[in-house]
N, CA, C and O atoms as a GROMACS GRO file, in nm:
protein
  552
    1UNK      N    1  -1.604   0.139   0.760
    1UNK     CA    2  -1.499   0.166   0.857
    1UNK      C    3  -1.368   0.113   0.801
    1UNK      O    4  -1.364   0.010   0.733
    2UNK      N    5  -1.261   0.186   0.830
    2UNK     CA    6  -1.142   0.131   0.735
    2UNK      C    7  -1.096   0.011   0.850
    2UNK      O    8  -1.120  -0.028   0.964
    3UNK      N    9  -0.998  -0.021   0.713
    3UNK     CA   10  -0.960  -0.185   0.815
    3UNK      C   11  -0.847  -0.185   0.939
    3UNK      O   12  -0.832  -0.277   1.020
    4UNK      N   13  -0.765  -0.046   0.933
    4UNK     CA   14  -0.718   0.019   1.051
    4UNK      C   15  -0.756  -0.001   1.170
    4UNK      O   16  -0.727  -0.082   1.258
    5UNK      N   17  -0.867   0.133   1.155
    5UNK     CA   18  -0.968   0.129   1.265
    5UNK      C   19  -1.012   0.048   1.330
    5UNK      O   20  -1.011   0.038   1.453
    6UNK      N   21  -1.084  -0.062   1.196
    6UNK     CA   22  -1.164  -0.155   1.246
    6UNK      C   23  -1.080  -0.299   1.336
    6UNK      O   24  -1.134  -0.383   1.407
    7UNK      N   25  -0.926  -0.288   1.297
    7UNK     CA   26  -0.806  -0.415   1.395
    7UNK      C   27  -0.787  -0.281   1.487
    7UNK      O   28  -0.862  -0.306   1.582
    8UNK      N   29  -0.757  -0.215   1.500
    8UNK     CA   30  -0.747  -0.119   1.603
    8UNK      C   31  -0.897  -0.167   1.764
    8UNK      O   32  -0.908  -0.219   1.876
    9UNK      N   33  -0.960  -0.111   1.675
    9UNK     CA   34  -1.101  -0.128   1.804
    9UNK      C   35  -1.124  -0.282   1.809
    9UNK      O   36  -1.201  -0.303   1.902
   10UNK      N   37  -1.086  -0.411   1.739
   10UNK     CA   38  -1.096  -0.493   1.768
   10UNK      C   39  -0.966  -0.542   1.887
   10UNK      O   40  -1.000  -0.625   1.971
   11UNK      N   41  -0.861  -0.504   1.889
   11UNK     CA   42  -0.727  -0.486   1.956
   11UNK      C   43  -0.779  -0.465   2.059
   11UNK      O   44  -0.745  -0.552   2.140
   12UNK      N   45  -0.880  -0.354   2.124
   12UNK     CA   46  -0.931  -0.321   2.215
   12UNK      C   47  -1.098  -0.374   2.263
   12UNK      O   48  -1.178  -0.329   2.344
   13UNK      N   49  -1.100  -0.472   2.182
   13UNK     CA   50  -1.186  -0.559   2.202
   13UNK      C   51  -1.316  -0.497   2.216
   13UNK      O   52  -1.409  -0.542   2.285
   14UNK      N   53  -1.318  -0.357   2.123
   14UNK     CA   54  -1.404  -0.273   2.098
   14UNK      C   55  -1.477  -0.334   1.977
   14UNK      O   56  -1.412  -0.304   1.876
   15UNK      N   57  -1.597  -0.416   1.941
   15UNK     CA   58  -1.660  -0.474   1.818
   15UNK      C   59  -1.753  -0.391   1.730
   15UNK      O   60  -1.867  -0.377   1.775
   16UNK      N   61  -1.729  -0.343   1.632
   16UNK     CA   62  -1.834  -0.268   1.587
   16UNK      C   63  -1.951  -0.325   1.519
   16UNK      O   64  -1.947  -0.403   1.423
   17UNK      N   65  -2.074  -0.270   1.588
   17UNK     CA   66  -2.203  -0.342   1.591
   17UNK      C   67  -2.226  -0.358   1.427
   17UNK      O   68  -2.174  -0.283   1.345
   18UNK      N   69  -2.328  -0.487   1.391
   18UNK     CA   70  -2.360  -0.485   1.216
   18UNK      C   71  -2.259  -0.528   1.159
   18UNK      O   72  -2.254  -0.515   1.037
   19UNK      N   73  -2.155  -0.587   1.226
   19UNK     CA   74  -2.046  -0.640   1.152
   19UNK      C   75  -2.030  -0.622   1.036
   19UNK      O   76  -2.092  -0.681   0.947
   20UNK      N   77  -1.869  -0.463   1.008
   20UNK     CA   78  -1.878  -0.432   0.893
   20UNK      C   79  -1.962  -0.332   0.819
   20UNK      O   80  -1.901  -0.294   0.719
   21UNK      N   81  -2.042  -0.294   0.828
   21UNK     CA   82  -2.198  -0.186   0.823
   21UNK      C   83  -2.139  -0.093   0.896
   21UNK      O   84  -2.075  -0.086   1.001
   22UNK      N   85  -2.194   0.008   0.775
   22UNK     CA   86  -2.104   0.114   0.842
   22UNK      C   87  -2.267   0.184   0.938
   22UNK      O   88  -2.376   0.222   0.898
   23UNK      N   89  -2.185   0.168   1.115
   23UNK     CA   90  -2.274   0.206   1.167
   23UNK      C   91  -2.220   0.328   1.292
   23UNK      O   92  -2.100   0.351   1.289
   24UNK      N   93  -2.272   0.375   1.359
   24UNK     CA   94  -2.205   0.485   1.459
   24UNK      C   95  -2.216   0.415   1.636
   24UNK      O   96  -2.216   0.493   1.732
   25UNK      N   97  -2.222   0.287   1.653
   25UNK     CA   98  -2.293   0.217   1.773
   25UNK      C   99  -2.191   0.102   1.780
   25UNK      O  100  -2.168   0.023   1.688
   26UNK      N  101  -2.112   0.105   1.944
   26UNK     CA  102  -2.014   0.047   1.909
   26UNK      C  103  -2.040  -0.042   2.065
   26UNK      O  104  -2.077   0.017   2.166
   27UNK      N  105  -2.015  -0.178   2.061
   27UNK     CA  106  -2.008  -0.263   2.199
   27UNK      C  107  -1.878  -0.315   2.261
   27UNK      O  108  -1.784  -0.372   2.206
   28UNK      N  109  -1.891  -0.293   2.348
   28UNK     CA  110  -1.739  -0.358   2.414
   28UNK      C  111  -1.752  -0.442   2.492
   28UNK      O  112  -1.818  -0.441   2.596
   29UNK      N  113  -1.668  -0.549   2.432
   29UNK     CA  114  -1.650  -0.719   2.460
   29UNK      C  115  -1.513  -0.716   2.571
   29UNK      O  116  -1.397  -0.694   2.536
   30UNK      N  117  -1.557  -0.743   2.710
   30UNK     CA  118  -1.464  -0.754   2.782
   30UNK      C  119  -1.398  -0.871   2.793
   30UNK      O  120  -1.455  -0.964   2.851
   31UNK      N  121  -1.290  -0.884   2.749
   31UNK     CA  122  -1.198  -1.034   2.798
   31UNK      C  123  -1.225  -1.116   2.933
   31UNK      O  124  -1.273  -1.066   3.035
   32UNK      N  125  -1.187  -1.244   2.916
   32UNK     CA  126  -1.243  -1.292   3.054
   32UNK      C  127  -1.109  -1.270   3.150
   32UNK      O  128  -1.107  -1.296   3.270
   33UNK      N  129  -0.998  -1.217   3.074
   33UNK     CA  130  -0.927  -1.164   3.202
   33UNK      C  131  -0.981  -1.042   3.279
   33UNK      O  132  -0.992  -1.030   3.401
   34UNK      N  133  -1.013  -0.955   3.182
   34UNK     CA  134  -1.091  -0.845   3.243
   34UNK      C  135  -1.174  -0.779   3.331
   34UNK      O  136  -1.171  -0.679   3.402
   35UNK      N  137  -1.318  -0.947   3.280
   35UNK     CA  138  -1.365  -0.973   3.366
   35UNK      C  139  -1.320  -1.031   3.487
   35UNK      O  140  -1.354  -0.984   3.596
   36UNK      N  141  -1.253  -1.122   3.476
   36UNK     CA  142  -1.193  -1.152   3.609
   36UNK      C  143  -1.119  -1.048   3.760
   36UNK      O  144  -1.131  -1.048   3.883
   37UNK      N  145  -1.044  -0.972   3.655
   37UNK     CA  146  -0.986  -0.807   3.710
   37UNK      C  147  -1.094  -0.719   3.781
   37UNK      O  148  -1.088  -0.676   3.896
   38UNK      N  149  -1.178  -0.702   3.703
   38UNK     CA  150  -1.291  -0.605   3.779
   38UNK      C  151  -1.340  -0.691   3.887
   38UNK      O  152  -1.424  -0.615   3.935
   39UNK      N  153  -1.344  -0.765   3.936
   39UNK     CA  154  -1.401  -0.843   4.065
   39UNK      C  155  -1.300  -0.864   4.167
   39UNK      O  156  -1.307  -0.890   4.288
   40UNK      N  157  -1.181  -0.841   4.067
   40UNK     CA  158  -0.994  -0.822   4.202
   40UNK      C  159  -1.001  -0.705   4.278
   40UNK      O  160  -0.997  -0.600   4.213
   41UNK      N  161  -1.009  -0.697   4.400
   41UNK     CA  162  -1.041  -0.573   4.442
   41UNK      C  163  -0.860  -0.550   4.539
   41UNK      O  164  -0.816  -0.646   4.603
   42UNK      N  165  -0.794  -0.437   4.534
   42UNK     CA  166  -0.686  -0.410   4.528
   42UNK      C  167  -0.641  -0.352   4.644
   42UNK      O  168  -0.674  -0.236   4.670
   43UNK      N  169  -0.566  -0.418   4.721
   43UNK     CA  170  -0.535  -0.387   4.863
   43UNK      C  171  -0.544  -0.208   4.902
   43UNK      O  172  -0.580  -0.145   4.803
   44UNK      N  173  -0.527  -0.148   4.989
   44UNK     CA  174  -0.517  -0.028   4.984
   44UNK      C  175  -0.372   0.008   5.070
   44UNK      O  176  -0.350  -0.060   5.170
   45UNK      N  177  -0.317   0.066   5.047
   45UNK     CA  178  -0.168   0.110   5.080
   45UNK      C  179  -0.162   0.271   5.116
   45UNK      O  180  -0.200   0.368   5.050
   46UNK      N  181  -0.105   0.262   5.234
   46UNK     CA  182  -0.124   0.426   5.251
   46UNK      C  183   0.020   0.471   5.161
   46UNK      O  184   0.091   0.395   5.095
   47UNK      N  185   0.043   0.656   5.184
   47UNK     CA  186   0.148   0.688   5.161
   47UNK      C  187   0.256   0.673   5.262
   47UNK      O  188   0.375   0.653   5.239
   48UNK      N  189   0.218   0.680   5.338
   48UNK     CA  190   0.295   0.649   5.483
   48UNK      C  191   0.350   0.542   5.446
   48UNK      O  192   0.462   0.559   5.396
   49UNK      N  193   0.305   0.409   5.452
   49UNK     CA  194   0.345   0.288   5.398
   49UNK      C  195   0.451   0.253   5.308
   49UNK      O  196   0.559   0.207   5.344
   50UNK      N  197   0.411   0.279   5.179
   50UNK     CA  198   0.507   0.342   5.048
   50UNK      C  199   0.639   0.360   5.135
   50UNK      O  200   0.727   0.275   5.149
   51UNK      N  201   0.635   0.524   5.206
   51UNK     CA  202   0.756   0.550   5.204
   51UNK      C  203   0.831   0.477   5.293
   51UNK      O  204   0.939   0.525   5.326
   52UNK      N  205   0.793   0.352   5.348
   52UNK     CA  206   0.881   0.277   5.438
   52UNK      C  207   0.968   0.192   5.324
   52UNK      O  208   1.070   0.130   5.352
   53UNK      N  209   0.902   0.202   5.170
   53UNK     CA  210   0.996   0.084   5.074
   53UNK      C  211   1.055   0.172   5.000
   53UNK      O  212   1.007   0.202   4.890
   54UNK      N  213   1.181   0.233   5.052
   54UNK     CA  214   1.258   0.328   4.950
   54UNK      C  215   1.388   0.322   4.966
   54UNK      O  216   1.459   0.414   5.006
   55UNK      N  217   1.431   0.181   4.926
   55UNK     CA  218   1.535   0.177   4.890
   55UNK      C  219   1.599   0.032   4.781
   55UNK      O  220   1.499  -0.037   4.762
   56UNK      N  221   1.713  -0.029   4.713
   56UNK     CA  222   1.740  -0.095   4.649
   56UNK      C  223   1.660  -0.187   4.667
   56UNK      O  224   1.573  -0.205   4.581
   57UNK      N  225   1.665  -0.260   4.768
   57UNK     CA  226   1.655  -0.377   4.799
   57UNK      C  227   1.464  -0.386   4.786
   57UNK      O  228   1.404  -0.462   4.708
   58UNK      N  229   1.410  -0.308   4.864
   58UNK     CA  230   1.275  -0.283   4.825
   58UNK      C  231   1.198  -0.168   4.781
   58UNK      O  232   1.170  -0.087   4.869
   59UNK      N  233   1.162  -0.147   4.671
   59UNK     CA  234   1.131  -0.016   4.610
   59UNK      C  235   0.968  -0.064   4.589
   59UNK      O  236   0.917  -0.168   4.546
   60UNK      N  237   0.915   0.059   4.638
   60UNK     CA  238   0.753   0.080   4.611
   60UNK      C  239   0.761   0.237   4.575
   60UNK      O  240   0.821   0.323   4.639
   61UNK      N  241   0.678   0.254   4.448
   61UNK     CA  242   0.649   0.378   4.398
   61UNK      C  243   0.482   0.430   4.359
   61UNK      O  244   0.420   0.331   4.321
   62UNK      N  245   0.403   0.544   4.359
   62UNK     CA  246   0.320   0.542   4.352
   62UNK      C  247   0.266   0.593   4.216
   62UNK      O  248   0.279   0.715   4.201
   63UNK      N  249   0.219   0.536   4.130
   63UNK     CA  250   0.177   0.578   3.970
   63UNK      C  251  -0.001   0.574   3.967
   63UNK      O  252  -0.066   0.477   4.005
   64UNK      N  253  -0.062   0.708   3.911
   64UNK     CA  254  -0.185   0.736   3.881
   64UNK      C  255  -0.231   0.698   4.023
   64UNK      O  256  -0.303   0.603   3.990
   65UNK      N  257  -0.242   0.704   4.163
   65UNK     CA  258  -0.261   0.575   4.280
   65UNK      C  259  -0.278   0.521   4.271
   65UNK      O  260  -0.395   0.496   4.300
   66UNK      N  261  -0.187   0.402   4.213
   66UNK     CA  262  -0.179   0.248   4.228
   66UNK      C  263  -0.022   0.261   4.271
   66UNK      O  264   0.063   0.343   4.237
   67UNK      N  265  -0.017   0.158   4.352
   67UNK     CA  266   0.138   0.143   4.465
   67UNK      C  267   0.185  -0.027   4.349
   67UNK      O  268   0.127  -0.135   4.335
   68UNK      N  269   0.334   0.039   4.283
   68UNK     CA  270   0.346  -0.063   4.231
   68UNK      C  271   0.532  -0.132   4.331
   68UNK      O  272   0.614  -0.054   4.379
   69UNK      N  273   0.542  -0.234   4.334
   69UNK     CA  274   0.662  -0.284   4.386
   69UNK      C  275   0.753  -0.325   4.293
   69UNK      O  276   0.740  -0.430   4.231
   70UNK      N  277   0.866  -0.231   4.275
   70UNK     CA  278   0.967  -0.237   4.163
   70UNK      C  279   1.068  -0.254   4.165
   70UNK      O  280   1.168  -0.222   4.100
   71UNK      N  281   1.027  -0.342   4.296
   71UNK     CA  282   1.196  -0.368   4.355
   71UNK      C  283   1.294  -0.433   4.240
   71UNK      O  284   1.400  -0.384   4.201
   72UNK      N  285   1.216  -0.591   4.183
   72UNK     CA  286   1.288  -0.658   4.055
   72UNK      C  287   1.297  -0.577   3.942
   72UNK      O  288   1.377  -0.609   3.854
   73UNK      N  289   1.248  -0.506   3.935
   73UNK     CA  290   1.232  -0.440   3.775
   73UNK      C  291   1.341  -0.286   3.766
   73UNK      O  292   1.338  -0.212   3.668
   74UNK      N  293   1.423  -0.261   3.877
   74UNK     CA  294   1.488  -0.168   3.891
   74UNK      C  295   1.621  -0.173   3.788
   74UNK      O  296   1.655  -0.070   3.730
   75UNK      N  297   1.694  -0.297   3.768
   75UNK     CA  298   1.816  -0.325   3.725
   75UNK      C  299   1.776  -0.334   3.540
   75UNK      O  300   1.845  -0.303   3.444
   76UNK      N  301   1.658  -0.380   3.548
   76UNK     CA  302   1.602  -0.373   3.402
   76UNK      C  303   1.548  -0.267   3.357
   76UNK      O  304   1.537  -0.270   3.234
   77UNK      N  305   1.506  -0.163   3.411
   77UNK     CA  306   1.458  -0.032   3.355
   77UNK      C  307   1.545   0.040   3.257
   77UNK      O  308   1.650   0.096   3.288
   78UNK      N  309   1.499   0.036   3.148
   78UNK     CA  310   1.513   0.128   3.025
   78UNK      C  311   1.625   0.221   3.035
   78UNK      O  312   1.734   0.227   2.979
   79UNK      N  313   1.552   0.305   3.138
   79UNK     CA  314   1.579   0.442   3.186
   79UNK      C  315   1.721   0.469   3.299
   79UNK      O  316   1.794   0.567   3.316
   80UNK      N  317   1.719   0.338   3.361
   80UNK     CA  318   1.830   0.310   3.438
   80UNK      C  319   1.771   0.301   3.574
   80UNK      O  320   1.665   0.354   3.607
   81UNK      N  321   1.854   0.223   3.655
   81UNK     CA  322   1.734   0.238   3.827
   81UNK      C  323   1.746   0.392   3.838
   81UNK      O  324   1.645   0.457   3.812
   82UNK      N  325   1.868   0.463   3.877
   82UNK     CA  326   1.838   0.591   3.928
   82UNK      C  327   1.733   0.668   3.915
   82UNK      O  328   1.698   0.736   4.011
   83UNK      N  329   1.649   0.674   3.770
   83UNK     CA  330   1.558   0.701   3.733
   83UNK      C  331   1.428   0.712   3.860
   83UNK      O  332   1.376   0.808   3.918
   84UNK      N  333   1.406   0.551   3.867
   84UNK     CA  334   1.313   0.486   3.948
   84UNK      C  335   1.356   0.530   4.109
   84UNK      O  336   1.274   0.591   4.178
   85UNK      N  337   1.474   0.499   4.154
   85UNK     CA  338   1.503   0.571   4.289
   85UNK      C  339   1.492   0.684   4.337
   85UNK      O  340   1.497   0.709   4.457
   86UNK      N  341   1.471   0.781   4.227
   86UNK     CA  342   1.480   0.951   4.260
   86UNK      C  343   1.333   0.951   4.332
   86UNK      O  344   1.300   1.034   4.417
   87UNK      N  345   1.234   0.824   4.275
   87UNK     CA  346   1.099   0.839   4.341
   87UNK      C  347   1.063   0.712   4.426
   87UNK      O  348   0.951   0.664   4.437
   88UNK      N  349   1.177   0.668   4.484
   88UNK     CA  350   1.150   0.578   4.564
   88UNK      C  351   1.041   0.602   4.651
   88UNK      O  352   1.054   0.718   4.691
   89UNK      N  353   0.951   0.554   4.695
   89UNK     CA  354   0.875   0.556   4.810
   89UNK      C  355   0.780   0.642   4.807
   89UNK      O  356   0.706   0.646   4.905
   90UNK      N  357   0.765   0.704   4.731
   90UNK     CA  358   0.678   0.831   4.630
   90UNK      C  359   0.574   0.826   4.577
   90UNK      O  360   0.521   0.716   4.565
   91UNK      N  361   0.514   0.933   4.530
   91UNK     CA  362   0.422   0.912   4.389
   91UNK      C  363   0.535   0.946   4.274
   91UNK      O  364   0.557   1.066   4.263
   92UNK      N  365   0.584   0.889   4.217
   92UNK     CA  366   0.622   0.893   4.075
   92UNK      C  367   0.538   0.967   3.940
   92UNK      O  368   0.611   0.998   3.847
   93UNK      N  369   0.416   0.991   3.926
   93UNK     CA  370   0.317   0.989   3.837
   93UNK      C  371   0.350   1.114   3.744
   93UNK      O  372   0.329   1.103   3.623
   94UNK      N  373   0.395   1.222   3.790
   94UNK     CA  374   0.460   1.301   3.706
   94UNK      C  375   0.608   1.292   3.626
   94UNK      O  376   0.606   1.340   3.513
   95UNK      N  377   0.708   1.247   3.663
   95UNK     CA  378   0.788   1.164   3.573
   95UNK      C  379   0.734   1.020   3.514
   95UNK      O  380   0.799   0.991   3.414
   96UNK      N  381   0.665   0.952   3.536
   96UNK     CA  382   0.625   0.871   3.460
   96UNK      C  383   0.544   0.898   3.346
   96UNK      O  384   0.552   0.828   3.245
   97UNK      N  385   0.459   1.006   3.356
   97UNK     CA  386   0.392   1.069   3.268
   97UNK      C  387   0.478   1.150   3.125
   97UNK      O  388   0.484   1.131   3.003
   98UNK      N  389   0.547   1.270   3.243
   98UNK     CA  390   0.647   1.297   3.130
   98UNK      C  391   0.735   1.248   3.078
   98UNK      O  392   0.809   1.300   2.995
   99UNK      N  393   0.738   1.146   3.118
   99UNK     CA  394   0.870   1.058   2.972
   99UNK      C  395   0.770   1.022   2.875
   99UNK      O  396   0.824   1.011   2.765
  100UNK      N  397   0.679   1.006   2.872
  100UNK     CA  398   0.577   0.921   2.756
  100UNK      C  399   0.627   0.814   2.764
  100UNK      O  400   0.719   0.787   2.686
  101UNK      N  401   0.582   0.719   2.861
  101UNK     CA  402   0.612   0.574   2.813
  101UNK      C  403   0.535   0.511   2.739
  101UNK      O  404   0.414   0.533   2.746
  102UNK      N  405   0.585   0.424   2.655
  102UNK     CA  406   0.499   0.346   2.542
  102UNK      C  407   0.413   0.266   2.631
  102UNK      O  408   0.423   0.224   2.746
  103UNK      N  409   0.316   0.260   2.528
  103UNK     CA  410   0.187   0.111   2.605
  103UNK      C  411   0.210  -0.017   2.613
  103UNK      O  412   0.140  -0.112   2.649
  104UNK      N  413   0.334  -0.007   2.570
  104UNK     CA  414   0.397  -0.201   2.666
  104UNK      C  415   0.444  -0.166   2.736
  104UNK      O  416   0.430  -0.256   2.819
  105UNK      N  417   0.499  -0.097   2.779
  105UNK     CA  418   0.557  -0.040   2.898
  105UNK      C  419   0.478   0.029   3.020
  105UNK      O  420   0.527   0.059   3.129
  106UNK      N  421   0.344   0.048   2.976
  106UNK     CA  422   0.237   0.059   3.058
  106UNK      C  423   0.148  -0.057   3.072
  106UNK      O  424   0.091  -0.065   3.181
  107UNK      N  425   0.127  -0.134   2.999
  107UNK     CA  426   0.110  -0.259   3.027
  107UNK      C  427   0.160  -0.361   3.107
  107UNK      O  428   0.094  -0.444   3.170
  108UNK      N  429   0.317  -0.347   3.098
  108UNK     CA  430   0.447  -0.398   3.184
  108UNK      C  431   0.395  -0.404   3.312
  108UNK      O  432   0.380  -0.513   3.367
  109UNK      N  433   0.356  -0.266   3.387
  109UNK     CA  434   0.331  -0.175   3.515
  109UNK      C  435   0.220  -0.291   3.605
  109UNK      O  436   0.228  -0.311   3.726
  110UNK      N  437   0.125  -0.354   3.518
  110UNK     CA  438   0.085  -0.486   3.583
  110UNK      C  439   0.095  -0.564   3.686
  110UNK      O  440   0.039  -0.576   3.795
  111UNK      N  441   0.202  -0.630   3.612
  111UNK     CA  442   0.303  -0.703   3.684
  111UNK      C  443   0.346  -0.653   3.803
  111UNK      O  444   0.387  -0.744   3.874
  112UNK      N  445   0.353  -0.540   3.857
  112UNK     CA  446   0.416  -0.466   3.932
  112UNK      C  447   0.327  -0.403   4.034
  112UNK      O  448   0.356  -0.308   4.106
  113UNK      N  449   0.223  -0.464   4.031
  113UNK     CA  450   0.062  -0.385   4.092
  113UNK      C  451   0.031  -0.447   4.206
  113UNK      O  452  -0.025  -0.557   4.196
  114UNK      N  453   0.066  -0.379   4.372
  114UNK     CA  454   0.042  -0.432   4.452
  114UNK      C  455  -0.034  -0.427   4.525
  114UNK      O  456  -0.051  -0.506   4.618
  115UNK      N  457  -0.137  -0.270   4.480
  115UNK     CA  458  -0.203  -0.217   4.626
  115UNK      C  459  -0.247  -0.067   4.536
  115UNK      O  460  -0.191  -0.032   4.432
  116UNK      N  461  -0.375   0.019   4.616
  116UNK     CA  462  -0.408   0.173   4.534
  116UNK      C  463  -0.448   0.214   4.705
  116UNK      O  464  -0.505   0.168   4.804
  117UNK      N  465  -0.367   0.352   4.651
  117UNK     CA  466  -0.382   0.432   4.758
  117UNK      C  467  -0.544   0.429   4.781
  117UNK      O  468  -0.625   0.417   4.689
  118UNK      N  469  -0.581   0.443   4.941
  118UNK     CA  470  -0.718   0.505   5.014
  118UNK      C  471  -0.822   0.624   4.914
  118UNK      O  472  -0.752   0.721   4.888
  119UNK      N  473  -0.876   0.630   4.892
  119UNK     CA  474  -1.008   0.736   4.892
  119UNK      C  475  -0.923   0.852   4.901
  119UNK      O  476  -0.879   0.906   4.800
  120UNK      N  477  -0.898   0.892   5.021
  120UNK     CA  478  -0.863   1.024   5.102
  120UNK      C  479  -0.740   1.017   5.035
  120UNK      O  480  -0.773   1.089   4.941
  121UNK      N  481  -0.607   0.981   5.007
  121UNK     CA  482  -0.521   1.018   4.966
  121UNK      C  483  -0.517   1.025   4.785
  121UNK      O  484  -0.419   1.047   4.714
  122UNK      N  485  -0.642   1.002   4.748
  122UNK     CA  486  -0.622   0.999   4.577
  122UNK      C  487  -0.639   1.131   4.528
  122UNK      O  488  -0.721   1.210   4.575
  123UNK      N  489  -0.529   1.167   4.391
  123UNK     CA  490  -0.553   1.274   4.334
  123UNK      C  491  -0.608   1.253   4.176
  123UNK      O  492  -0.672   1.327   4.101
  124UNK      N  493  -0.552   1.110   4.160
  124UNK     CA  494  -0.612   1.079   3.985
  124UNK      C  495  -0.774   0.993   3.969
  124UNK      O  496  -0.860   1.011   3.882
  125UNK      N  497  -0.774   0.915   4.062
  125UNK     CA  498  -0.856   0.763   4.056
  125UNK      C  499  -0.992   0.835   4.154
  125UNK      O  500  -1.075   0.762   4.208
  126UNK      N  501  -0.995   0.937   4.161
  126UNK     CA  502  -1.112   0.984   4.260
  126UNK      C  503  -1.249   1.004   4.219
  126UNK      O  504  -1.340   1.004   4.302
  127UNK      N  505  -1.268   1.018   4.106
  127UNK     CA  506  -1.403   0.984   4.028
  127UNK      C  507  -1.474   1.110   4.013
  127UNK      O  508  -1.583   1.105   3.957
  128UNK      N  509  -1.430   1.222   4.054
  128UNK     CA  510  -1.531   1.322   4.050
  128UNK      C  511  -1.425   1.444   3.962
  128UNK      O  512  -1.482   1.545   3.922
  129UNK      N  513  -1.297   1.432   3.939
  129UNK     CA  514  -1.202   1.498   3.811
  129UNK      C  515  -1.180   1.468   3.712
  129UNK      O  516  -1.079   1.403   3.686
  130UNK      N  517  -1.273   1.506   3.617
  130UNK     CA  518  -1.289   1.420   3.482
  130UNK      C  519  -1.144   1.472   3.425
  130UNK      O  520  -1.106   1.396   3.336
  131UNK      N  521  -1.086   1.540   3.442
  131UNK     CA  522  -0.956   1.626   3.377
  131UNK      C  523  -0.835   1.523   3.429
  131UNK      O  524  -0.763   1.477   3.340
  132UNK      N  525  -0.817   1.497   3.526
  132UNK     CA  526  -0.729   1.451   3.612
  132UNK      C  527  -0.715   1.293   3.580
  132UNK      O  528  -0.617   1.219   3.592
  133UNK      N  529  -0.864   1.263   3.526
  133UNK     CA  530  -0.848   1.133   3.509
  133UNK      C  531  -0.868   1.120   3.388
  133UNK      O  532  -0.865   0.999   3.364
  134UNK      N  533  -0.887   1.179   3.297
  134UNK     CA  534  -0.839   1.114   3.124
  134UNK      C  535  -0.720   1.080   3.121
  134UNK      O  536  -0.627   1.124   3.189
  135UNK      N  537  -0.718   0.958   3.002
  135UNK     CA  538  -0.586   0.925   2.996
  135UNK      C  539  -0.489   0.822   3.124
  135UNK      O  540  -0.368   0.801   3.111
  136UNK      N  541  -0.538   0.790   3.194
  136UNK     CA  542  -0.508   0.731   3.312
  136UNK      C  543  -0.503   0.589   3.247
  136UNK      O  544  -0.597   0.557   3.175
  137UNK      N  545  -0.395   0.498   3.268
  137UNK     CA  546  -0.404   0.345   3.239
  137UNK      C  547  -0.494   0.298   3.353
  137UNK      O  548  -0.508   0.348   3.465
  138UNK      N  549  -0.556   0.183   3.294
  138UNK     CA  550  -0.614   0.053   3.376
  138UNK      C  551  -0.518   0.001   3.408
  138UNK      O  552  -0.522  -0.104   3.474
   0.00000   0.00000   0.00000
């Protein structure tokens, strides 16, 4: 396996089995933040809700359904707040998508994680659209 690859899938804390051996069988070593994360179970926020935070002072937007609060992070955006305000109170997920934001910048989105829409209101996180949901950040 080249040594790319192999800091690549370790980056992702992806270990390839036989250490080094070139093999086709690969295990994934979850971080103990990770672990910790999968046992955080994440408020639920309607859309209704959302759109009560759409403006400067408090901004909630909705990405992949997860409801992130961006109120602080408005004046610092890249892109400029207006950007972020056009989807105040919203799902955002299609301009967020089409800009291609880099993966620190999807990583960033974290920080910003307050709540995932209900069951009934999901269009990405619903488990039964394998299409819809490739590509989706954790």
């Amino acid at each position: 396996m080249s040594s790319a690859l192999t800091n690549l899938l370790q980056s992702l804390r992806i270990v390839p089995l036989g250490h080094g051996k070139q093999v086709s069988k690969v295990m994934v070593v979850p971080s103990e933040k990770d672990r910790l994360k999968a046992v955080e179970v994440l408020p639920e926020i309607t859309l209704e809700e959302v759109a009560q935070h759409d403006s400067f002072d408090d901004c909630w937007v909705v990405i992949y359904d997860r409801v992130y609060d961006v109120t602080h992070f408005l004046r610092e955006h890249p892109g400029g707040d207006d950007v972020i305000m056009d989807h105040a109170g919203r799902d955002a997920t299609i301009a967020f998508h089409g800009t291609g934001h880099s993966r620190d910048a999807v990583e960033q989105m974290k920080h910003f994680l307050i709540g995932e829409l209900p069951v009934q209101q999901r269009i990405f996180r619903t488990g039964k659209n394998k299409v819809l949901s490739s590509g989706i950040p954790e």
